[in-house]
C-alpha positions, 0 to 999 in steps of 0.5 A: 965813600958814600957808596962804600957806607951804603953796602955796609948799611945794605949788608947790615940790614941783610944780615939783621933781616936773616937773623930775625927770620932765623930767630922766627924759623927757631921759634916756630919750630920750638913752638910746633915741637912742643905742641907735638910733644903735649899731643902725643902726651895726651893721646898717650894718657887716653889710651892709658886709661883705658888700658889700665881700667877698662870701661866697663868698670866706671860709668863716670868721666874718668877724665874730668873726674880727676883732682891735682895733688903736690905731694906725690912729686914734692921733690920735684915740685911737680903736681900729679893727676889722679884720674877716679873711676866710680860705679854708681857714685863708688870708687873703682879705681884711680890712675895716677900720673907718677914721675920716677925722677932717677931714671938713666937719662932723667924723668920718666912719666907713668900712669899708675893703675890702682883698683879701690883695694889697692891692687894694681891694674897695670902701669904704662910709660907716657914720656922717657928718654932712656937709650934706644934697644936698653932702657926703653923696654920698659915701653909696652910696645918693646916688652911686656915688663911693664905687664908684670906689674898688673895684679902687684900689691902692697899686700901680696908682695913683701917690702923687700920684693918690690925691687929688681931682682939684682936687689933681691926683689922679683921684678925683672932688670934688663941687660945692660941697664937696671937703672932704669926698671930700678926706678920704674919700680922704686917709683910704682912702689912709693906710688902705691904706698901714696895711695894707701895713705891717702884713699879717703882724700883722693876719692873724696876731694872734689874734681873741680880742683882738678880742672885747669 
């Protein structure tokens, strides 16, 4: 009987002693993966920025000079960034974190390249799980789709074109998924009029309510 208590005794401190060393393994894993994740998000924004707004346009750290705004992502109570280029003290331009909310497989994360005249720099993709060979041509790596946004303004395109071109606008779907450019542009859009509305605050608001 004593023995027949011990193995069960044996073998349920074994299994306890695997489950917790699993439970470690998950954890470990989850831990490194999302540090993985936060990395490549972050080498993803320094080289966006410095596609969007080349260097020799701003004698400011465009990286600390950024401020956290909420009401751009209200409806996903998620605060953005808005990185500010300046020349001798002036505004150049700001790079803005924007999220698309509606795309194919969920969030889609950009950087939202506008010039101080409301003119667009460029736009770049930092983070999406849209479907492999369809919605992820909207990556500067896959296409050039994303390019065409350089040079796009409030002023040069008519409300009505700044959609898809299924929708009557002049930007471009992919076959087989107009989901996702639909909300790349919509967003881009509603970026751009943000930055309108808002210019004087977004240049004048100290950076130091930026830092974290």
């Amino acid at each position: 009987m004593n023995e027949t208590l011990n193995k069960i005794v044996i073998s349920a401190v074994a299994l306890g002693a695997f489950s917790i060393l699993g439970l470690g393994l998950v954890a470990l894993i989850s831990s490194a993966t999302e540090d993985k994740i936060a990395l490549n998000e972050r080498q993803s924004l320094l080289q966006g920025l410095k596609q969007l707004v080349p260097e020799n346009l701003y004698d400011n750290d465009i990286v600390a000079d950024h401020i956290l705004i909420s009401d751009l992502n209200s409806h996903l109570k998620t605060p953005s960034a808005i990185y500010r280029a300046r020349k001798n003290g002036q505004p150049v331009a700001a790079v803005i974190t924007a999220i698309a909310p509606d795309g194919y497989n969920g969030d889609i994360k950009l950087l939202v390249g506008i010039l101080e005249d409301g003119t667009l720099s460029g736009v770049r993709v930092v983070g999406h799980k849209e479907t492999p060979g369809l919605g992820d041509k909207i990556e500067s790596s896959r296409s050039d789709w994303i390019l065409s946004f350089s040079g796009k303004s409030l002023i040069n395109l008519t409300d009505q074109e700044w959609a898809v071109k299924r929708d009557g606008g002049v930007f471009d779907q992919f076959a087989g998924a107009t989901i996702t450019p639909r909300a790349v542009v919509n967003r881009v859009k509603l970026t751009l009029q943000y930055f309108k509305q808002n210019k004087e605050k977004i240049f004048s608001l100290s950076e130091t309510a930026g830092k974290d």
